[in-house]
C-alpha positions, -999 to +999 in steps of 0.1 A: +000+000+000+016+036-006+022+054+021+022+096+020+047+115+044+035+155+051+071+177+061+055+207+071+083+238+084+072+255+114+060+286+112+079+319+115+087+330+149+092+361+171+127+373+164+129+410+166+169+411+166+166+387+136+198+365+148+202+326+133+186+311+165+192+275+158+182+250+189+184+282+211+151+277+236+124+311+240+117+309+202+073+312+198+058+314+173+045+353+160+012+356+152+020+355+117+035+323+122+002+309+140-016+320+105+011+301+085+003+268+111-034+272+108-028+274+071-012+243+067-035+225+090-063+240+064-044+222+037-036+187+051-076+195+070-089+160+046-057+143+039-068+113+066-038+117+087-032+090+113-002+102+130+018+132+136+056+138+147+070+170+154+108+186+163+110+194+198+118+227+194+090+252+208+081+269+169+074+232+162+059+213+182+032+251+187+031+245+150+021+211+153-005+218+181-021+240+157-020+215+129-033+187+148-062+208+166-074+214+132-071+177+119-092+166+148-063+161+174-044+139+157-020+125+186+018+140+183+049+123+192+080+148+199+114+129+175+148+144+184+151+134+150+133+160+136+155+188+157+172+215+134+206+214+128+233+220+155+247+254+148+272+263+178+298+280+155+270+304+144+240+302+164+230+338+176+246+357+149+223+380+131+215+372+098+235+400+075+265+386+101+260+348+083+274+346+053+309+362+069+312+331+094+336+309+076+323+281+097+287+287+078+297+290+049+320+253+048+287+239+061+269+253+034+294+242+006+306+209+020+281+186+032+307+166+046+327+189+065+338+187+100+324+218+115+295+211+147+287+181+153+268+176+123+272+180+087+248+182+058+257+144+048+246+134+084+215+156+085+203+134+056+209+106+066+197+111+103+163+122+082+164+090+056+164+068+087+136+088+103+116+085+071+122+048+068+112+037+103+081+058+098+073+040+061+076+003+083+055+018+112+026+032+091+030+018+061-005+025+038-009+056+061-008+093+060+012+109+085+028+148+094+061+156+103+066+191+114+101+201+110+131+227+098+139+237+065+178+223+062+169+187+077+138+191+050+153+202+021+188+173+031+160+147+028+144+157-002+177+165-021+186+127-008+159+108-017+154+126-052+195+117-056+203+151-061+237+164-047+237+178-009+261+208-023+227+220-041+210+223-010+221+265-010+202+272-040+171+261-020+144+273-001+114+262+021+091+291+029+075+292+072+042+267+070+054+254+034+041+218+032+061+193+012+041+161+003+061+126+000+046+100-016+063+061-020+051+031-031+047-004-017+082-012-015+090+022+000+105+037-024+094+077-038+072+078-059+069+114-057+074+150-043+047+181-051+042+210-023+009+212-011-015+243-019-037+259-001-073+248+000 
């Protein structure tokens, strides 16, 4: 039986000093971003969903409170594996400051460098894994996964067998919902992004 996988991206959150946050804690949602959750709640409202998993981090799993009220409380389950990236080297640096951390920038342009204590390569395949144990738990199901928008975009770039390196030249917009679909034998069938209703 094909089973469909939902990645939804939290939704935007306060952050008036608009610094690269990371895993920092104190991160809500803004009101806007409770708009872009209800949104994509509105979107998966009559997909059937059976299950949902969310990051730990507080913009997620508020994100997937939304989702879920919406869907008819749909029970969530919290997955470290869902977590954004670890981002010590830059973590709290204001976005213009980004792109002059050199420890940034060799994350973004080798996904198998040694900086934190995760690279791009091991984002992907921390989220492959993920994906797979979920495809043998609720195989012929629907199911949400509210997450961020590298550990998103790694998986998608991986299971499409696209290279990591491109994962720069993409984007995943706040409360963007990514829909994966795979077949009987688990493999992807295919990836569209969800519209709104």
């Amino acid at each position: 039986m094909p089973t469909t996988i939902y990645f939804v991206r939290h939704g935007s959150s306060e952050n008036k000093e608009n610094i690269a946050y990371g895993r920092m804690p104190g991160f809500s949602l803004s009101p806007q971003g409770q708009e872009e959750a209800k949104l994509a709640g509105e979107r998966l409202k009559d997909k059937k969903v059976s299950k949902m998993y969310t990051s730990p981090l507080e913009r997620a799993f508020q994100t997937a409170n939304i989702i879920s009220s919406i869907l008819g409380n749909v029970p969530i389950i919290h997955s470290f594996e869902l977590n954004e990236i670890e981002s010590t080297y830059w973590q709290g640096l204001k976005a213009e400051e980004l792109f002059m951390n050199d420890a940034y920038e060799k994350f973004l342009n080798d996904p198998d460098s040694n900086i934190g204590t995760e690279n791009i390569t091991q984002i992907a395949a921390r989220m492959k894994k993920f994906v797979t144990d979920l495809l043998n738990k609720h195989k012929g199901e629907s199911v949400v996964c509210v997450s961020h928008e590298f550990p998103i975009l790694a998986l998608k770039l991986t299971l499409e067998n696209k290279p990591l390196k491109t994962l720069r030249t993409y984007q995943m917009k706040t409360g963007e919902v990514l829909q994966f679909d795979f077949d009987d034998a688990g493999s992807l069938a295919s990836t569209i992004t969800v519209s709104a209703p």
